[in-house]
N, C-alpha and C positions, 0 to 999 in steps of 0.2 A: 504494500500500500504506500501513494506517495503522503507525503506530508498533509493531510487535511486544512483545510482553512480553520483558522480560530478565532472570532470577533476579538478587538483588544480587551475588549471592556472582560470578555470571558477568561483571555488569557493572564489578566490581572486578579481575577479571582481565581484560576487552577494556580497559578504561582505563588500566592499566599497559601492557597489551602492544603497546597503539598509540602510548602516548607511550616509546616506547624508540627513539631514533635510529639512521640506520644501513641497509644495504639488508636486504631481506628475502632468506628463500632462493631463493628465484625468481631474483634478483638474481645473486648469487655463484658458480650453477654448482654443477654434483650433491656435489663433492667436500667445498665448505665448506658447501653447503645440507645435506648429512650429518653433518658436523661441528656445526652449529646445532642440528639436532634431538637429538642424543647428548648436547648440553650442555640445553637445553633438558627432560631428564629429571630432572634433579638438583633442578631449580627449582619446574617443576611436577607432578611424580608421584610417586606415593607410595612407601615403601622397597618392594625384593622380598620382606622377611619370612623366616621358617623354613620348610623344608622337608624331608621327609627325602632328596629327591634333583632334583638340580638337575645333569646330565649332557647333557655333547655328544659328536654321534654322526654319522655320513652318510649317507647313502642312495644309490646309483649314479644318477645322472641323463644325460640325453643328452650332458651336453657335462662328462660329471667329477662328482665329488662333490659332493653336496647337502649341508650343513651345518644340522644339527637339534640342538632341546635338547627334552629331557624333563624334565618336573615334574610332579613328585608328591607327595601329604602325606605317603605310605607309602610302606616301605622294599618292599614286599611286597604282592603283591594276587592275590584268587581271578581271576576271568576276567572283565572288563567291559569296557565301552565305552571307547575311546578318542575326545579332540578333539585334532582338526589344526588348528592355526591359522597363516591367512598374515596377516603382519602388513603395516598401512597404511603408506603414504607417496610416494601418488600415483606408482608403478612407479618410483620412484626414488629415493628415501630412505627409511630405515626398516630394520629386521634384527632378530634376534634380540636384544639388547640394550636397542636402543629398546623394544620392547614384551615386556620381563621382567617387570615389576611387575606387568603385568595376568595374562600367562601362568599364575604365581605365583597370583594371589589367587582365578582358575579354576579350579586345579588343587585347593586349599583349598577353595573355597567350591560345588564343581560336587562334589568329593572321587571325582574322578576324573583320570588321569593324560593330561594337555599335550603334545602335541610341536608346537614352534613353526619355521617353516618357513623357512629362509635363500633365499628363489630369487633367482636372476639379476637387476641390475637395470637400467636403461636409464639412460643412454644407452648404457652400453660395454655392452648386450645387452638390444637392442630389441624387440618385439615377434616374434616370439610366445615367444620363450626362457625369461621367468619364470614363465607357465601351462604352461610344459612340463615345470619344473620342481615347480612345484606339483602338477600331475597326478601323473607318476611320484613323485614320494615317498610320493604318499598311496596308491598300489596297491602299493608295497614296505612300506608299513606297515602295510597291510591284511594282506600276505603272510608278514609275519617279526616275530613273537612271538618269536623270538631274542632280536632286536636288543632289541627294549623289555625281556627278561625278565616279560613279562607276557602273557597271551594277551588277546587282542582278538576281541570281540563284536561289534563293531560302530563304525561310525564320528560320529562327529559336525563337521560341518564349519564352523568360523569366519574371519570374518575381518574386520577395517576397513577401509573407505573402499577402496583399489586389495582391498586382501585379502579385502572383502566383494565384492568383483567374482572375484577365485580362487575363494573360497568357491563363488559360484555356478554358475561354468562348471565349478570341478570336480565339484560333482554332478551337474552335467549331464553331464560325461564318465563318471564312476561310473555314471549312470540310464543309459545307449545300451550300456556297455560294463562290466558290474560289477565290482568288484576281491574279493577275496577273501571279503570280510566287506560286510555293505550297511552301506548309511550310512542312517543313526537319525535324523537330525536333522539341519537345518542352519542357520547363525544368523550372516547377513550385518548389519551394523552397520555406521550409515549406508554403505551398498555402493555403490560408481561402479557401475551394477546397468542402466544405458542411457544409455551416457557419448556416445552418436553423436547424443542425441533431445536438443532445448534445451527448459527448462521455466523456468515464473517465478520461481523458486526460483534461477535459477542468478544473473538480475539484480536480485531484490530482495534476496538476502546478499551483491554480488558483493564489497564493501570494508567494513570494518571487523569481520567476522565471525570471524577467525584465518583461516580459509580462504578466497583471494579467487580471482577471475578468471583476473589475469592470470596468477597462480601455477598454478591449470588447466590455462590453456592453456599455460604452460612444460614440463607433465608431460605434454600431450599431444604435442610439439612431442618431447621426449627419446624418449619412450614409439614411436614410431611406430606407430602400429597400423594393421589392415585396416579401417575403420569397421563393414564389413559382413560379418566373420570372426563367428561367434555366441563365438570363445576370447575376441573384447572387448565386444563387444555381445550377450550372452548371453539378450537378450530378442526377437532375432530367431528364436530357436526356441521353441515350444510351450514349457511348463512343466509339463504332464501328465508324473503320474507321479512328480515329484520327490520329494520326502524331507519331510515335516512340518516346519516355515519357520516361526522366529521370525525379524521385518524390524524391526528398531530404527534410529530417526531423530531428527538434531535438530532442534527446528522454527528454528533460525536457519542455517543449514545450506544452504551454497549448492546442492546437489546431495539437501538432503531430498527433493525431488520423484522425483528415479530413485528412491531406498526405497521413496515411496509408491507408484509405478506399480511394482515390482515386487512390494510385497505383494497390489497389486488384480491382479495377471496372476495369481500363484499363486493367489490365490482363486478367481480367473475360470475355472482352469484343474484346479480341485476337489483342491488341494493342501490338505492342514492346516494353517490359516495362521496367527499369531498376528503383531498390527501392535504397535508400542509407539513413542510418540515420546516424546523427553524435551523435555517444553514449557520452552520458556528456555533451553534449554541450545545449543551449537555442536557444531561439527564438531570432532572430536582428546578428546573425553569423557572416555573410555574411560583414554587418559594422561596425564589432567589432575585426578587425583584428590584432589591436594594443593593445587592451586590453586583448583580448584573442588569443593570438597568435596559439595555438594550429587550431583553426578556418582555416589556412593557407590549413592546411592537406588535411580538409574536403573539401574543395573548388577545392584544387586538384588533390582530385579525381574523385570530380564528374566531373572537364574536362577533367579529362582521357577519359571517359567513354563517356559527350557528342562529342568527335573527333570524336571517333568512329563509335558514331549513325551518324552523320553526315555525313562522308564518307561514309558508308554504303548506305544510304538515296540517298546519290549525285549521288551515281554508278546505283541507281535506280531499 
């Protein structure tokens, strides 16, 4: 491989964040690898900003309460679409917390209301417990306009990296088995989207990219999963059918290649697909807005793009 392009602003932040001593969270174990990432918001991501409602709520789930936040710009809304988002951190780090800022600047800038998705995480609940979790909440929230004070149109499903892989399966569970309301749109970012298939992507970013290898295979190793269950390998089933698919990807991005082969299946497969890579940029974008400001751009474009499906979708 020749030398990839790097944006500066990117290559300013890998050059700090490799010369920081110390082990990585691979290293340390879920509890302080959690603890890293919860500090690690402060440094690099942007504040949550104002809103007029930023509330936590639960959902019954298989094994106990589900732990959800709603955001939204407005106190108050006629009846629209809602997005469910599961947030990343390779099934084992990662929560509601960590990715507030982003929830936050969706809920503002999509100006539709957020619920961000606490599920189960691995190790101390391995495979298949947090897409269980992530399914059932999103057909209790398809069901209960209660809970949000809002009535719900329709779904939109997102998610990063491990969460762009819920994202997927769970429309995939909503296409075979519908929930209340259909889901409008779905928009995985950089997605683990065929975490069981190896591509060149996985060894030409494997080190010095923020997201490496062996840290991979630590989350696959916590994670336990079935390789050939489609709840982790969600490309083992057709994609006919699914829901109109924005796939955003980093091109430095050890795992860019599952995005790409899964926007080329949804295409293959006569879904409504929209591809978007952010050239130079890495994997973790999305809450790295402060440190990579360039990030900003990529982000909005791609809700250029999901208003659109989403309108589209809504007019039916």
């Amino acid at each position: 491989m020749t030398d990839p392009y790097v944006r500066p602003d990117v290559r300013r932040f890998l050059d700090y964040l490799n010369a920081i001593p110390g082990p990585r969270s691979h290293e340390v174990g879920p509890v302080e690898g959690r603890n890293m990432m919860h500090a690690s918001r402060h440094v690099a991501d942007a504040p949550v900003g104002d809103l007029a409602v930023n509330r936590d709520f639960a959902a019954p789930g298989p094994a106990g309460e589900i732990p959800l936040r709603l955001f939204d710009s407005r106190e108050a809304r006629s009846p629209c679409p809602l997005m469910v988002f599961f947030h990343g951190g390779g099934f084992v780090m990662g929560d509601i917390h960590t990715h507030e800022p982003f929830c936050a600047e969706m809920a503002r800038q999509l100006d539709l209301p957020v619920v961000s998705v606490d599920y189960r995480l691995a190790p101390e609940h391995p495979f298949p417990a947090g897409i269980e979790d992530a399914i059932a909440a999103t057909r209790w929230l398809a069901a209960s306009p209660e809970a949000l004070a809002r009535e719900v149109t329709g779904l939109v499903l997102a998610g990063d990296s491990a969460g762009g892989n819920f994202a997927i399966v769970t429309s995939l569970a909503l296409r075979d088995e519908p929930a209340a309301v259909p889901v409008l749109a779905q928009w995985p970012i950089y997605p683990a989207a065929n975490p069981a298939k190896g591509y060149p992507s996985f060894h030409d970013f494997a080190e010095g990219y923020l997201l490496t290898k062996a840290g991979m295979r630590w989350f696959d190793d916590c994670y336990a999963p079935d390789a050939n269950d489609w709840r982790y390998s969600p490309m083992v089933k057709s994609q006919k059918g699914m829901p109109p698919t924005l796939v955003a990807t980093a091109s430095l991005d050890p795992i860019r290649d599952q995005g790409r082969a899964y926007a080329a299946a949804c295409a293959e497969a006569g879904v409504p697909t929209v591809f978007r890579e952010a050239v130079g940029n890495i994997h973790g974008f999305i809450n790295l807005r402060k440190a990579i400001p360039s990030s900003e751009e990529d982000i909005r474009g791609c809700v250029d793009m999901l208003k659109l499906m989403i309108a589209e979708a809504a007019r039916g």
